[in-house]
N, C-alpha and C positions, 0 to 999 in steps of 0.2 A: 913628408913632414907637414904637420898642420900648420897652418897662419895661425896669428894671433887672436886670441877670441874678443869680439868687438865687445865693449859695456854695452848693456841692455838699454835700450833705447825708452825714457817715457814721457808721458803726455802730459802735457802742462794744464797746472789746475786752470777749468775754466774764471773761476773768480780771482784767483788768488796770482796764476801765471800767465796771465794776456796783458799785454795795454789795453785801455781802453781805447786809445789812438785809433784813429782808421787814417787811410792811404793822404788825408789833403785834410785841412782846418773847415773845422765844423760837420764833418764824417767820425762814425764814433765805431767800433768792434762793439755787436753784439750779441750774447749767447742766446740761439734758440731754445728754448724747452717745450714750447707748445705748438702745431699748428691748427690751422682750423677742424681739421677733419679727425682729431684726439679726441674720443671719448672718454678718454683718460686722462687724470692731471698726471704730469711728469713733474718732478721739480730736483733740484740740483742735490744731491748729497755732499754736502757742505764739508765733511773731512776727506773722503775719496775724490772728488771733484768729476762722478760718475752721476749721470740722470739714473733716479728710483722712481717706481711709480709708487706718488703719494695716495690717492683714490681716483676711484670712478668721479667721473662728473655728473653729482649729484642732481641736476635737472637735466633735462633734455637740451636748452641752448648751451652751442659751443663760441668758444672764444672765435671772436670773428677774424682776427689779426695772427702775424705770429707773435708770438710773445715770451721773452726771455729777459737778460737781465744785462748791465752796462759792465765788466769785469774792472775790478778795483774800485765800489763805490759802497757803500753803509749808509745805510739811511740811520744816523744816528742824529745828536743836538742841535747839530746846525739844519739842518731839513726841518727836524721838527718845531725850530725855533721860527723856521723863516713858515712852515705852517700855521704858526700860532700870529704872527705877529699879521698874515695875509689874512685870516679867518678869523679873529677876535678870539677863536678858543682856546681856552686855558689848559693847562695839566698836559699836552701834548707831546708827544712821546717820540722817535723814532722806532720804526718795527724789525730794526735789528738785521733787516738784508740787502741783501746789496740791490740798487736801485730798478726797478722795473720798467720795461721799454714793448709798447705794441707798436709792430713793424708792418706798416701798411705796404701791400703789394699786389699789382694787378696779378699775380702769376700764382696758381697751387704751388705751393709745398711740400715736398712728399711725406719728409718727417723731421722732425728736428735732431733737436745733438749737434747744431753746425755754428759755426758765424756766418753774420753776416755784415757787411759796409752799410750802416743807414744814418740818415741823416733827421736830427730831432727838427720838429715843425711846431712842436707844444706841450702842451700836456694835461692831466685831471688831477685837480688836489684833491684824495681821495683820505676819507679819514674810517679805519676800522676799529671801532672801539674810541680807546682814547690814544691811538697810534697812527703817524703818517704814515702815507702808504701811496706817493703818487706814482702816477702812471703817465712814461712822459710815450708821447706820440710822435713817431720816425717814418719815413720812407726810405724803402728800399732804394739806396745809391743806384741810379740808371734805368730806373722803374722808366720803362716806354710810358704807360697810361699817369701814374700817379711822379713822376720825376720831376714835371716842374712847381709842384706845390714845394709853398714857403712857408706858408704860416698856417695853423689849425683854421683861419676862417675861409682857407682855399679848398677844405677840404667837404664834400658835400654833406648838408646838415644827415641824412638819411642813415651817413655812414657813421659818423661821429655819433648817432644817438644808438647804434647797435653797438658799439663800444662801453657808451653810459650803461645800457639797459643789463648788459654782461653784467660787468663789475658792481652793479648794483642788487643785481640778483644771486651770482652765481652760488653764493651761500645761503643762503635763503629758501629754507624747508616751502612748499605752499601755506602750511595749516601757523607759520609763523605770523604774529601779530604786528611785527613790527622789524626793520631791518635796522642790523648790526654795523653796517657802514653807509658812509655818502659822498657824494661830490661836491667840495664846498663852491669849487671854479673850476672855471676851465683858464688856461692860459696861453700867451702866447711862446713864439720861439725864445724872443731874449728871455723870460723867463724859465723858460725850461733850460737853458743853458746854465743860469742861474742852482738852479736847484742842482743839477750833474754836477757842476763844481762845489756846492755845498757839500754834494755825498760823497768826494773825491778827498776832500778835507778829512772830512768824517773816519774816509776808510784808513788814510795817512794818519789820526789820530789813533783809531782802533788797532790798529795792525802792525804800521809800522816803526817797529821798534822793538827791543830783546825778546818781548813776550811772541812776536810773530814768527820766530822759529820756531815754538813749540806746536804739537798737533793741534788743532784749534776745534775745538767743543761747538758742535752746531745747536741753535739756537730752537728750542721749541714751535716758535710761532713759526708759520706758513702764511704763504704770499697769498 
């Protein structure tokens, strides 16, 4: 006689079914989708909670860091508000995804799709268009080489500016005139903490509540 057939076993949405929590206060879960050596953007399919690949990487520089995203966070009002009110610009937006995290670490990667334990050290208020878009900056929890940095200004100016120069390029055709985003600052840790609980709000506004049991319609804009 057969046993019982077990239910099907599945896998919790990266955005939508993680804590953001990591193991100890001030440790955060975060989802990889890129690492250095992707010629390719990957990015999150936002109703499957499956990485798709979005495009090639249109220039030859690759994302120096890993980089994924903080599960359970929206860069919506409150980010974009605390954007506007840090950077005098007006009309400022949130870009509608969940908040963006480069994860510094002395060690290769082989490929993403994982979590990982890191711990935020700062971050770039990064504006595309007329939409926030910051990019908070973590170390890998236990990192031997980069483990005891605390703040972005521990971090070696060399490497922080292969970070800028990414994000500052990586859309950006050669024969273009002019680029479509920028860095307004750089910040520190209490700020960047700051911001992750603003997107934490945001997402608890967005989501939770009747309407987040229904299948949830991904957003056109890309990270």
């Amino acid at each position: 006689m057969r046993g019982p057939i077990s239910p099907p076993l599945t896998q919790a949405h990266p955005w939508h079914g993680v804590s953001p929590a990591g193991p100890a206060a001030g440790i955060f879960n975060v989802f990889v989708e890129i690492v250095p050596t992707d010629t390719v953007k990957y990015e999150l399919d936002k109703v499957s909670g499956h990485l798709r690949l979005d495009r090639p990487q249109l220039l030859s520089s690759l994302c120096p860091t890993l980089y994924g995203f903080l599960p359970r966070t929206y860069c919506g009002r409150r980010v974009a508000d605390r954007c506007a009110e840090r950077t005098g610009v007006e009309s400022i937006e949130g870009d509608g995804d969940p908040m963006d995290v480069c994860v510094l670490t002395e060690r290769p990667v082989a490929q993403g799709n994982l979590f990982v334990h890191a711990r935020p050290i700062g971050g770039l208020r990064m504006i595309d268009g007329n939409r926030a878009d910051d990019k908070i900056v973590a170390i890998l929890e236990a990192d031997a080489a980069y483990g005891s940095w605390r703040e972005l200004e521990d971090v070696p100016g060399g490497l922080i500016e292969r970070v800028r120069h990414y994000f500052l390029s990586y859309k950006q055709r050669p024969d273009a005139r002019s680029r479509g985003v920028s860095i307004a600052e750089m910040y520190d840790r209490e700020e960047a903490l700051e911001v992750i609980a603003r997107s934490m709000e945001d997402y608890r506004e967005r989501f939770v509540s009747p309407a987040a049991l229904e299948v949830l319609e991904p957003t056109q804009e890309h990270r």
